[in-house]
Short mmCIF file of the C-alpha atoms (twelve columns), coordinates in Angstrom:
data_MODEL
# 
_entry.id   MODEL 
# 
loop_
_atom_site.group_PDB 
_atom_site.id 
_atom_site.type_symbol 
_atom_site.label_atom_id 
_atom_site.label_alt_id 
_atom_site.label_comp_id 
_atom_site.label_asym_id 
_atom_site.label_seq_id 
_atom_site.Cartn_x 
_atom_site.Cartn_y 
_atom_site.Cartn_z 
_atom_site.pdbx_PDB_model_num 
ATOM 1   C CA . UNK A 1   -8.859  17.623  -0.654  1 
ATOM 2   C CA . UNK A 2   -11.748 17.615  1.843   1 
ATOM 3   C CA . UNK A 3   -14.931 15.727  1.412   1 
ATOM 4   C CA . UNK A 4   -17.227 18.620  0.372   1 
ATOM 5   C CA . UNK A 5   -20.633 19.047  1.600   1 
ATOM 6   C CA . UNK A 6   -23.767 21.210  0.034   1 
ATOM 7   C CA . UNK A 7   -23.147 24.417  0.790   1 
ATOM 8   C CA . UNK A 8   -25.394 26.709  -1.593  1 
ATOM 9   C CA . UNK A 9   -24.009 25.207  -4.642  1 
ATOM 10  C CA . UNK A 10  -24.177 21.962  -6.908  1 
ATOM 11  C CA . UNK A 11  -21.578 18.728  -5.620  1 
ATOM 12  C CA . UNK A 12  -20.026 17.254  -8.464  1 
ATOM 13  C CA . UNK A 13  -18.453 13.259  -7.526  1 
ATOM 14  C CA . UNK A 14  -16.923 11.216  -9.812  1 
ATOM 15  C CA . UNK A 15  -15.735 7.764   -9.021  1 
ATOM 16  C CA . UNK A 16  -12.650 6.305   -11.106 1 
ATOM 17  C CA . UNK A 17  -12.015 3.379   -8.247  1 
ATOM 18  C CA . UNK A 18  -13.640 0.603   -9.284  1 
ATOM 19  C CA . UNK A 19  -15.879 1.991   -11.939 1 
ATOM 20  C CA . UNK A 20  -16.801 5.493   -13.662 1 
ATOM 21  C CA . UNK A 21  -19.724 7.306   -11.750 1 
ATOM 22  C CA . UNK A 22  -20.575 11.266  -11.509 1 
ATOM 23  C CA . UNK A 23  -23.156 12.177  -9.353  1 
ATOM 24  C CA . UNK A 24  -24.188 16.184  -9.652  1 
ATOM 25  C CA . UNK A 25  -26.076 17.119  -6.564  1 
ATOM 26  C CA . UNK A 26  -28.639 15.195  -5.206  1 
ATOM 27  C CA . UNK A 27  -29.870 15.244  -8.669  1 
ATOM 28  C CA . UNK A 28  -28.456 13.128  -10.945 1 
ATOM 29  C CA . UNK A 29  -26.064 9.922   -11.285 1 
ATOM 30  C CA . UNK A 30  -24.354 9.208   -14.127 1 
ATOM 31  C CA . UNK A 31  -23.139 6.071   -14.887 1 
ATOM 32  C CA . UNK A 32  -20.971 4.436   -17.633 1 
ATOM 33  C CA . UNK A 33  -23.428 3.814   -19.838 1 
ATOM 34  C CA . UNK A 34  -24.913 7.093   -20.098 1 
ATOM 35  C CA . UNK A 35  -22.800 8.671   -22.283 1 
ATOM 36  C CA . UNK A 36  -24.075 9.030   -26.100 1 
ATOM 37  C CA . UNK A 37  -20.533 8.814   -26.869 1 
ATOM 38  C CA . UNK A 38  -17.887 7.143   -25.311 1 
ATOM 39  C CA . UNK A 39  -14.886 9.631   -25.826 1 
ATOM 40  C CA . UNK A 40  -17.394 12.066  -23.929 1 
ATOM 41  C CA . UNK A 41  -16.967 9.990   -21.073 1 
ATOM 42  C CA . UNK A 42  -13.052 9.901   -21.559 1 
ATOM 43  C CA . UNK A 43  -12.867 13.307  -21.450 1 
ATOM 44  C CA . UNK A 44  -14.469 13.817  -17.922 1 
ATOM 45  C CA . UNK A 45  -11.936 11.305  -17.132 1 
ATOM 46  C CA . UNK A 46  -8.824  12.611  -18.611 1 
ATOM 47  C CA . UNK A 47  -9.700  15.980  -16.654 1 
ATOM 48  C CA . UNK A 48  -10.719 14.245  -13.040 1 
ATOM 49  C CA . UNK A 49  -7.273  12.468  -13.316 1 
ATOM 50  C CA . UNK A 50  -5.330  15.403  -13.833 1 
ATOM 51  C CA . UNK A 51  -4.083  17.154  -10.260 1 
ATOM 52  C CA . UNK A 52  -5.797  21.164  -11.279 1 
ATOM 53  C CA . UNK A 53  -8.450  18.917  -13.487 1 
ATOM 54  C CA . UNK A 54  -7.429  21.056  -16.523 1 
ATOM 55  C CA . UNK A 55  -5.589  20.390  -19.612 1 
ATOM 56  C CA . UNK A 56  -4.009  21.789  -22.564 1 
ATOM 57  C CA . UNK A 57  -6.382  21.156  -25.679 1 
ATOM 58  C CA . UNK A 58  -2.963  19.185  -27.611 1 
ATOM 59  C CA . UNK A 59  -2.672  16.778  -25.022 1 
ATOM 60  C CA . UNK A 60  -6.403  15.802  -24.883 1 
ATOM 61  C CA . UNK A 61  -5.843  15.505  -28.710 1 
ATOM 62  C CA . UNK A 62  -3.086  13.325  -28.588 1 
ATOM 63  C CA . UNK A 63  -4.486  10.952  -26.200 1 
ATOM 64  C CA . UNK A 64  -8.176  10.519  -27.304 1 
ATOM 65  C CA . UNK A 65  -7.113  10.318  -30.955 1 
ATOM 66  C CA . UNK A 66  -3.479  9.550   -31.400 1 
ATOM 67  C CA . UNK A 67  -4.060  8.493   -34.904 1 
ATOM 68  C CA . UNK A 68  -5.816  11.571  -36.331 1 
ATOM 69  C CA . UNK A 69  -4.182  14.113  -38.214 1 
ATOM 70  C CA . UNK A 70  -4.707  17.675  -36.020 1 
ATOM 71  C CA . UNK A 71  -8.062  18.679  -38.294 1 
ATOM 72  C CA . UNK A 72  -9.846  15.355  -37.735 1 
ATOM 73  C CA . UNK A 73  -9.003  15.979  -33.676 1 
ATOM 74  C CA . UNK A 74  -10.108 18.873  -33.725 1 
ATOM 75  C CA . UNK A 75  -13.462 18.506  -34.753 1 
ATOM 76  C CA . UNK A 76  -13.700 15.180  -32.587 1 
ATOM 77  C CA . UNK A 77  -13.109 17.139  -29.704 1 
ATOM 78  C CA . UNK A 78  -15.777 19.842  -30.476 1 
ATOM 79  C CA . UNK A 79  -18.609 17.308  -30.863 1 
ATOM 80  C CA . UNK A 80  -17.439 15.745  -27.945 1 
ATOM 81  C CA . UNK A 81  -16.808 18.576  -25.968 1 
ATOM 82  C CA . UNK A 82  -21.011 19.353  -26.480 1 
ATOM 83  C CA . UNK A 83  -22.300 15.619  -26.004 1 
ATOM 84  C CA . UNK A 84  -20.236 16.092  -22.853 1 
ATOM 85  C CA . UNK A 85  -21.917 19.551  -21.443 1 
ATOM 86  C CA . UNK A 86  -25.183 17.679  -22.077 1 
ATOM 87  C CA . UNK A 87  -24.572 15.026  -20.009 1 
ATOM 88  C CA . UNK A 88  -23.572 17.056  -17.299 1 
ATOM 89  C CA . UNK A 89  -26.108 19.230  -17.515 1 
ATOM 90  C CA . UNK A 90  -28.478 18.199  -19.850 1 
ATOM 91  C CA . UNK A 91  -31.207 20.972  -18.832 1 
ATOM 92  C CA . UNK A 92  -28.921 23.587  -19.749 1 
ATOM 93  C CA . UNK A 93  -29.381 26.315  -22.488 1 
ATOM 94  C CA . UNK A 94  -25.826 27.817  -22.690 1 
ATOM 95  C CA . UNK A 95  -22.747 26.538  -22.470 1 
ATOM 96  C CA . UNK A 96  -22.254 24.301  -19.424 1 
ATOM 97  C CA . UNK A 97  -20.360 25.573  -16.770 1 
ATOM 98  C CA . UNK A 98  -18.898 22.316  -15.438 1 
ATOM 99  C CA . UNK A 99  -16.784 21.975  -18.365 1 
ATOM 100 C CA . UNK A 100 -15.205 25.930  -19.520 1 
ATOM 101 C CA . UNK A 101 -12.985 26.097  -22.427 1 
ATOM 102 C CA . UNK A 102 -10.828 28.651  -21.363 1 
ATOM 103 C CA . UNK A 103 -8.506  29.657  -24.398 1 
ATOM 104 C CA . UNK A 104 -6.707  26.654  -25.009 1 
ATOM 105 C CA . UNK A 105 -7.437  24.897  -21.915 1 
ATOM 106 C CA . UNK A 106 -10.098 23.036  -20.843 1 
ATOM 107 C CA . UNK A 107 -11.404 22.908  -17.055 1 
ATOM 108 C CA . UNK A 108 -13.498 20.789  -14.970 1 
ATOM 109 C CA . UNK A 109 -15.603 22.304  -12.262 1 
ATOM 110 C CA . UNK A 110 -13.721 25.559  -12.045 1 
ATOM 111 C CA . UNK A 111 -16.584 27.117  -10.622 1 
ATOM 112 C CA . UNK A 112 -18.331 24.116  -8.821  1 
ATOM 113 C CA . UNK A 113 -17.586 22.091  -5.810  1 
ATOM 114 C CA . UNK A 114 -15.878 18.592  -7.036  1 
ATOM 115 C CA . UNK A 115 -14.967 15.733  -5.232  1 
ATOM 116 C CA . UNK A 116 -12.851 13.422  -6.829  1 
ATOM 117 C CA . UNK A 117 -11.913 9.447   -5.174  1 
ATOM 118 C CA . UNK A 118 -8.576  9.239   -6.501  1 
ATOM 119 C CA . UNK A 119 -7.381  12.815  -5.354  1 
ATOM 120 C CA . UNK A 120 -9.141  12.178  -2.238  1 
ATOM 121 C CA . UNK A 121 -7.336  8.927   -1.936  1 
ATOM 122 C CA . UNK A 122 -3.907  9.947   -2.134  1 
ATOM 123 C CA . UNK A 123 -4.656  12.700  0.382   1 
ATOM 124 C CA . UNK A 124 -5.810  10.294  2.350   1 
ATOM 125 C CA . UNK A 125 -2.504  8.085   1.868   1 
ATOM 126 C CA . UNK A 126 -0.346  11.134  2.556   1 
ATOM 127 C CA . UNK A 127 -2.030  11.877  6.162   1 
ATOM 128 C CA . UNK A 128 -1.790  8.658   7.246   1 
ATOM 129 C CA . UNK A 129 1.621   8.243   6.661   1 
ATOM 130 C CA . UNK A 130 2.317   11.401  8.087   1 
ATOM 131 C CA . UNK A 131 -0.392  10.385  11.254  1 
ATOM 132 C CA . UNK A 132 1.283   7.122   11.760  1 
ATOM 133 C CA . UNK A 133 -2.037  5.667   13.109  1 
ATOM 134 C CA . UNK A 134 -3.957  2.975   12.052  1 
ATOM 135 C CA . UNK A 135 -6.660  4.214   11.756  1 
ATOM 136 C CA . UNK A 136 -5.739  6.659   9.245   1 
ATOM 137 C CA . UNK A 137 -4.242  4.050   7.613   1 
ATOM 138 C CA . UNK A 138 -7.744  2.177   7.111   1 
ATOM 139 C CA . UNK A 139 -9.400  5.253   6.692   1 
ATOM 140 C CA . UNK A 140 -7.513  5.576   2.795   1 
ATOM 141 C CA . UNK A 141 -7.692  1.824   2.350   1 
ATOM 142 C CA . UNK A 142 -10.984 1.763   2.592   1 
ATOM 143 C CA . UNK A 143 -11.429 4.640   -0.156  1 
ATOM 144 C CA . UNK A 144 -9.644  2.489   -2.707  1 
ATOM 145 C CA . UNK A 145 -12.910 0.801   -4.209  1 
ATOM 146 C CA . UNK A 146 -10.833 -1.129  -7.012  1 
ATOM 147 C CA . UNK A 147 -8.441  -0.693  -9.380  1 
ATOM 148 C CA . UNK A 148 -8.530  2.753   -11.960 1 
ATOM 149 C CA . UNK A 149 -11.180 2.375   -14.408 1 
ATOM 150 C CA . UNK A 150 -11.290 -1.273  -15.204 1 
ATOM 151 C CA . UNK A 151 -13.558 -0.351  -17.980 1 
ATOM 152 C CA . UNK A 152 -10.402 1.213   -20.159 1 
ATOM 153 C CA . UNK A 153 -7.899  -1.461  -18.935 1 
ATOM 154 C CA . UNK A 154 -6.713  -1.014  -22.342 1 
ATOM 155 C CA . UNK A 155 -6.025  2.431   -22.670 1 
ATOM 156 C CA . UNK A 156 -2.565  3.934   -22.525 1 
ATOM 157 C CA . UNK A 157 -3.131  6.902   -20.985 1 
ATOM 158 C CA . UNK A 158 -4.886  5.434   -17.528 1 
ATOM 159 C CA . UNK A 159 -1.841  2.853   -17.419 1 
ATOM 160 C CA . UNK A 160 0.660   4.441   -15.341 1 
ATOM 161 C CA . UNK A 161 -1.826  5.822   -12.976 1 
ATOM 162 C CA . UNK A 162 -3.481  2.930   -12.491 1 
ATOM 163 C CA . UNK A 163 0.095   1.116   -11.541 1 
ATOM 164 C CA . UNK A 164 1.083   4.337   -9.120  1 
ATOM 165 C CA . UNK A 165 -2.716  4.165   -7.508  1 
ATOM 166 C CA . UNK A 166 -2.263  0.364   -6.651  1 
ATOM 167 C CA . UNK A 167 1.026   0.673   -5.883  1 
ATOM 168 C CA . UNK A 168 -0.067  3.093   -2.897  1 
ATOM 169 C CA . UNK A 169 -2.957  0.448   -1.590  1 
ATOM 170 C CA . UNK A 170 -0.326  -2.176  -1.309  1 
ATOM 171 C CA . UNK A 171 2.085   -0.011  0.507   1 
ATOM 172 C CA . UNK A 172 -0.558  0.978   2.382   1 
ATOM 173 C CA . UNK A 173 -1.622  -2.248  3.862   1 
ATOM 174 C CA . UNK A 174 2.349   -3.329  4.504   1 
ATOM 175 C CA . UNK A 175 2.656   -0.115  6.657   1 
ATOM 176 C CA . UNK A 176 0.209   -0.625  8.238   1 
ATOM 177 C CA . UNK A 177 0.501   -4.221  8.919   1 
ATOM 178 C CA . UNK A 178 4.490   -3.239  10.078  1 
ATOM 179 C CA . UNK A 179 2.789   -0.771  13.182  1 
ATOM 180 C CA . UNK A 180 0.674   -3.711  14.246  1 
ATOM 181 C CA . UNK A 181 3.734   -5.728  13.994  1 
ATOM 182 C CA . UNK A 182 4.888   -3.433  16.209  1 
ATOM 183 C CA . UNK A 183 2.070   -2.854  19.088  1 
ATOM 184 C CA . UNK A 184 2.474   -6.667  19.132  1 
ATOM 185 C CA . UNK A 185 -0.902  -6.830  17.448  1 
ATOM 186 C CA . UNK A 186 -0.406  -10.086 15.617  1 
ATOM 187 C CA . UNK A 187 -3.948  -10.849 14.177  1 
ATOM 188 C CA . UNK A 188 -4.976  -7.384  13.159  1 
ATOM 189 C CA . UNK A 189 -1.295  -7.441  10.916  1 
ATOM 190 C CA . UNK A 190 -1.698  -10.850 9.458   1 
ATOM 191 C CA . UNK A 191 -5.268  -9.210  8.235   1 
ATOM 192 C CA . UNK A 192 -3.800  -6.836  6.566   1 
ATOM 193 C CA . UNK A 193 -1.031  -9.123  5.215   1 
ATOM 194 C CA . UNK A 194 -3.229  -11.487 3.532   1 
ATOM 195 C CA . UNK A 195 -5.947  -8.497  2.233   1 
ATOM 196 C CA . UNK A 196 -2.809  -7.252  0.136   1 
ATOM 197 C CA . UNK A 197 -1.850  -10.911 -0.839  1 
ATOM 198 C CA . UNK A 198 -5.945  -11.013 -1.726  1 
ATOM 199 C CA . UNK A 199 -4.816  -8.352  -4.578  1 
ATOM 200 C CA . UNK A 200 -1.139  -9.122  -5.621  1 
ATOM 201 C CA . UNK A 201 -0.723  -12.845 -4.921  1 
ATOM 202 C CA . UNK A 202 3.192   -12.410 -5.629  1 
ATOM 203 C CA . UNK A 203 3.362   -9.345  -3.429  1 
ATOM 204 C CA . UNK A 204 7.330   -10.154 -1.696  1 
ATOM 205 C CA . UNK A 205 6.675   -7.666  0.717   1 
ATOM 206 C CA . UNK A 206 3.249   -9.167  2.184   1 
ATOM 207 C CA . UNK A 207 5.014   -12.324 2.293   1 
ATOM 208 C CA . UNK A 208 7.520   -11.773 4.075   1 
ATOM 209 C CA . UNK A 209 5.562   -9.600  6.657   1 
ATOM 210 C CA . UNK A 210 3.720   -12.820 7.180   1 
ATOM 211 C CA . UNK A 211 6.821   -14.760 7.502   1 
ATOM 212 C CA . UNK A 212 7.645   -12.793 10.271  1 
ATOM 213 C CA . UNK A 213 4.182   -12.040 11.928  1 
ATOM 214 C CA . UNK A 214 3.771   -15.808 12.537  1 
ATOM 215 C CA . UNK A 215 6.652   -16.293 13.678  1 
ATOM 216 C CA . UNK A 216 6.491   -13.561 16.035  1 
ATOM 217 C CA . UNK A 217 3.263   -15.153 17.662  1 
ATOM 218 C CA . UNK A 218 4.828   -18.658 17.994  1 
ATOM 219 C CA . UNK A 219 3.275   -20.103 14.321  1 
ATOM 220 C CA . UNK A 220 6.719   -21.465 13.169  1 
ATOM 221 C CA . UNK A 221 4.571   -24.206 10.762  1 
ATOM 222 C CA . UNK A 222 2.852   -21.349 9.049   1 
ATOM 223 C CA . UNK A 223 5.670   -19.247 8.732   1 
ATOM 224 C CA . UNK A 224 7.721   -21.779 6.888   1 
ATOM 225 C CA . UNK A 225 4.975   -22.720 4.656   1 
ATOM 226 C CA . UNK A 226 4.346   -19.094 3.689   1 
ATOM 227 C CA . UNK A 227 7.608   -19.341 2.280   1 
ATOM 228 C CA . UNK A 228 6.747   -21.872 0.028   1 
ATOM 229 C CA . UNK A 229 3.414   -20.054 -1.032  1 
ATOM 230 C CA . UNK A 230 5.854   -17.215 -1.873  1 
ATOM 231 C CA . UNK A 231 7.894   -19.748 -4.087  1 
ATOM 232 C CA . UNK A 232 5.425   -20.968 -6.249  1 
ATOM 233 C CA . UNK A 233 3.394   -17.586 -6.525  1 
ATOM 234 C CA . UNK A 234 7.004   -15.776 -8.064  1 
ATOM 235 C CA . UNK A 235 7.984   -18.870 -10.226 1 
ATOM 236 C CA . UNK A 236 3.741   -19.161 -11.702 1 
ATOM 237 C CA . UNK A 237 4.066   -15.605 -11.901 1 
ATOM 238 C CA . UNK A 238 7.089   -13.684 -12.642 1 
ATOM 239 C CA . UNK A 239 9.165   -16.840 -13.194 1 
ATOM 240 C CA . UNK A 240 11.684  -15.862 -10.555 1 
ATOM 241 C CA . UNK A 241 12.970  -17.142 -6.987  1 
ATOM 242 C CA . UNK A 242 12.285  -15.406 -3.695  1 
ATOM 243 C CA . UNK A 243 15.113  -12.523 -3.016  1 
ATOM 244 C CA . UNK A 244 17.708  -12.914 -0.784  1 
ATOM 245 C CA . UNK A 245 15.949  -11.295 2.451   1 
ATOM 246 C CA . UNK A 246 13.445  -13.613 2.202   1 
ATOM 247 C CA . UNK A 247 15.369  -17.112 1.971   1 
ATOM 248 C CA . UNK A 248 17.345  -15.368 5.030   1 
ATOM 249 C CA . UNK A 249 14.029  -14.989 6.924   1 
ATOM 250 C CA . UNK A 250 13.257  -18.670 5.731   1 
ATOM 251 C CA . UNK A 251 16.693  -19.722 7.251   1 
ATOM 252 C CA . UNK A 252 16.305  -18.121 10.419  1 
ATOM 253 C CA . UNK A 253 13.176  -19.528 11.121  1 
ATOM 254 C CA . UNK A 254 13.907  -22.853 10.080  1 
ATOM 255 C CA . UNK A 255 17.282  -22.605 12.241  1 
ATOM 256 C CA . UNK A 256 15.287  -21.112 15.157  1 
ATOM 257 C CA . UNK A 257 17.280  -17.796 14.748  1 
ATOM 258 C CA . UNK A 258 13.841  -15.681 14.280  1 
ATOM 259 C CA . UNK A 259 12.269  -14.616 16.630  1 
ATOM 260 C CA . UNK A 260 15.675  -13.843 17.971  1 
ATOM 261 C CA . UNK A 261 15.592  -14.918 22.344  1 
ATOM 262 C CA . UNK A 262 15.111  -12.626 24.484  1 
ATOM 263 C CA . UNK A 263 18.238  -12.426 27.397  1 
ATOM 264 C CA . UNK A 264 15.934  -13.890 30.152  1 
ATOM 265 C CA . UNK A 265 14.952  -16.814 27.742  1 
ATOM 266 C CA . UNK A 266 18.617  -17.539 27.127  1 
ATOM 267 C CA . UNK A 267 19.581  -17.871 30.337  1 
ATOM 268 C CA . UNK A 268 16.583  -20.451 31.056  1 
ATOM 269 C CA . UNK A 269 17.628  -22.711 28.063  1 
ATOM 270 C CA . UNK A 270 21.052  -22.898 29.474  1 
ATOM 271 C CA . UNK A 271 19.714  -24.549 32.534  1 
ATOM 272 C CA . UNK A 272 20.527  -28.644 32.503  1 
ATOM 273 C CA . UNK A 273 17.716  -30.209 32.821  1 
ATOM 274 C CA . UNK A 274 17.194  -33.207 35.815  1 
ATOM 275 C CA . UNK A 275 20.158  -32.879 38.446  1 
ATOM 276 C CA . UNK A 276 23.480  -31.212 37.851  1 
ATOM 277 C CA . UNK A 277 26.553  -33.978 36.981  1 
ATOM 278 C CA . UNK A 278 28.633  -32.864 39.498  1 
ATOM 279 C CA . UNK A 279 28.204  -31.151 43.332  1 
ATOM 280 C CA . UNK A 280 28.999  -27.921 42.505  1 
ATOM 281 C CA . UNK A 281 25.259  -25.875 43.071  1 
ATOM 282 C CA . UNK A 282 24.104  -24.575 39.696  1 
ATOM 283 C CA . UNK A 283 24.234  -20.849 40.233  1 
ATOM 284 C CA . UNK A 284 22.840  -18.496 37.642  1 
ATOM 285 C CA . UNK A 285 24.758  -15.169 37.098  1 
ATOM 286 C CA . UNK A 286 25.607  -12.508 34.416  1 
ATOM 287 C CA . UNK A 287 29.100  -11.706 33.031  1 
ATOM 288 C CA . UNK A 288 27.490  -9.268  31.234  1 
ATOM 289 C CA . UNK A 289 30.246  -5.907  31.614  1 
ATOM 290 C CA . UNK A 290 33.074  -8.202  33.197  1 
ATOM 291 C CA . UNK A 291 34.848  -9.017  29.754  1 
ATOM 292 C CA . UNK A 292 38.015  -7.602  31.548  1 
ATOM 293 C CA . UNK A 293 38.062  -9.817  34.456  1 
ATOM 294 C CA . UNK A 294 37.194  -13.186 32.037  1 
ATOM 295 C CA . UNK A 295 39.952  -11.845 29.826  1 
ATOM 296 C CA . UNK A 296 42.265  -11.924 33.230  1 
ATOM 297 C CA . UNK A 297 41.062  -15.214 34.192  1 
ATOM 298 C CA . UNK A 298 41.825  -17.331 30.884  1 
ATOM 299 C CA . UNK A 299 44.782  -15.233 30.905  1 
ATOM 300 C CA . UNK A 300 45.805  -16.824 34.108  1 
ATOM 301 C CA . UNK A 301 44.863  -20.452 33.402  1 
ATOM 302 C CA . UNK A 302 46.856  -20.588 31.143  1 
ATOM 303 C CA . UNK A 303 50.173  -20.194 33.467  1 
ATOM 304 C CA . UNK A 304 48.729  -22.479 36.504  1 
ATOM 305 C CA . UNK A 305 46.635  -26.127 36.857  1 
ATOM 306 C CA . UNK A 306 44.716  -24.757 39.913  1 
ATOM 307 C CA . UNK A 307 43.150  -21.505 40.192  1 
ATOM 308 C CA . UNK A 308 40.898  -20.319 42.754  1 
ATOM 309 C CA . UNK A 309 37.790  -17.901 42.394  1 
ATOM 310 C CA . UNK A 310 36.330  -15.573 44.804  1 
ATOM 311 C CA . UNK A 311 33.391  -13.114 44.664  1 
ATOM 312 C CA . UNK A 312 34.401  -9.763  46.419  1 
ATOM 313 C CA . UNK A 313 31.496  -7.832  48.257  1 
# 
């Protein structure tokens, strides 16, 4: 969904990241607070959220007033459905059209430009992932403002979104910390590590990307102990142990198995160090694609005592 932009006709926002805000044009805000009644404000909601921002009038009924027989709903909804148009559009003599009952369903915006931060959040998500670049990446991060309405925490019906919505910002921030991890920038990932750690202090994933990112730029000492901040945040909060990956990691570090050595770096740590023990020079070489010649030569030592080497041309 593109970011509209006044062309001719009113701009309806509305903010559920963080907070409930509508802004209609350059006009008009409204806030949380500004609604007479407080299922008026729901309702706006429980339209923004939904993908065409319409709805079926038995669903808004069952989740603004579970507990009322269908009558009762019914004429909930209607008084709503008016303290609602007013808010919108308070200078309004007929029916508002930024909320259209339309049979049985009932539409937000139909006719009006509407920008919405969720929507335009996971759109956001989706190109990035699809871009592979980071700064597409921080381009939907930074539209996530906060967590789905933290004003109805409580409320069933903004529950699972709310999970799937910060679900996306942490993946977010681990993808994108992975293609730093990749370019070899080391600083700009552990940034984006720790801002998802800043949010879900138990997040495995963010962990262990830190695990590895310090490792990776020669921080062995901070690697380790990120492992033990990953401990105690799972046992405080989720009373469980790290998973299996990440004790590996641990282990690897601690055994100096990650970063795994490069070829060249090998072959240096093989060298003696101070004077060879014998007068034989100290010649580096690679065996690397002889394995059938080595195979020859133990072959052959074991049948003789003495066994002499040369190195054809």
């Amino acid at each position: 969904m593109r970011d509209p932009v006044r062309d001719g006709s009113e701009v309806v926002r509305i903010w559920l990241l963080g907070g409930f805000q509508i802004s209609v044009g350059a006009r008009r805000t409204i806030g949380e607070n500004d609604w007479r009644l407080k299922k008026a404000g729901s309702l706006v909601k429980l339209l923004a959220l939904e993908p065409r921002h319409r709805m079926h009038q038995e669903q808004i009924l069952d989740r603004l007033w579970p507990e009322l027989g269908l009558g009762a709903a019914t004429n909930n909804l209607r008084q709503v459905l008016h303290v609602a148009r007013r808010a919108l559009d308070p200078d309004s003599k007929v029916s508002s059209g930024y909320l259209r009952r339309r049979g049985e369903l009932l539409e937000l915006c139909s006719e009006t430009l509407l920008w919405v931060d969720t929507q335009a959040f996971e759109e956001a998500a989706a190109a990035a992932r699809k871009a592979g670049d980071p700064a597409a990446y921080r381009a939907a991060i930074e539209l996530y403002a906060g967590d789905l309405l933290p004003e109805d925490l409580y409320e069933e019906w903004t529950e699972d979104r709310r999970e799937t919505l910060n679900r996306t910002y942490l993946s977010l921030l681990v993808e994108l910390a992975a293609i730093y991890e990749e370019r070899e920038e080391h600083g700009s990932a552990i940034g984006a590590l720790q801002q998802a750690l800043l949010k879900e202090p138990s997040h495995e994933g963010a962990h262990i990307g830190l695990m590895r990112v310090y490792a990776l730029s020669g921080k062995r000492g901070e690697a380790l102990g990120q492992y033990e901040q990953l401990r105690k945040a799972l046992s405080r909060e989720l009373g469980v142990e790290p998973s299996a990956d990440s004790q590996r990691l641990y282990e690897d570090i601690l055994e100096g198995r990650f970063p795994p050595v490069r070829f060249g770096e090998e072959r240096l740590r093989q060298v003696p160090e101070g004077p060879p023990r014998h007068n034989t020079p100290v010649v580096l070489t690679s065996s690397v694609g002889s394995e059938r010649e080595l195979g020859e030569v133990k072959r052959l030592l074991a049948t003789t005592r003495l066994l002499t080497l040369t190195k054809s041309a």
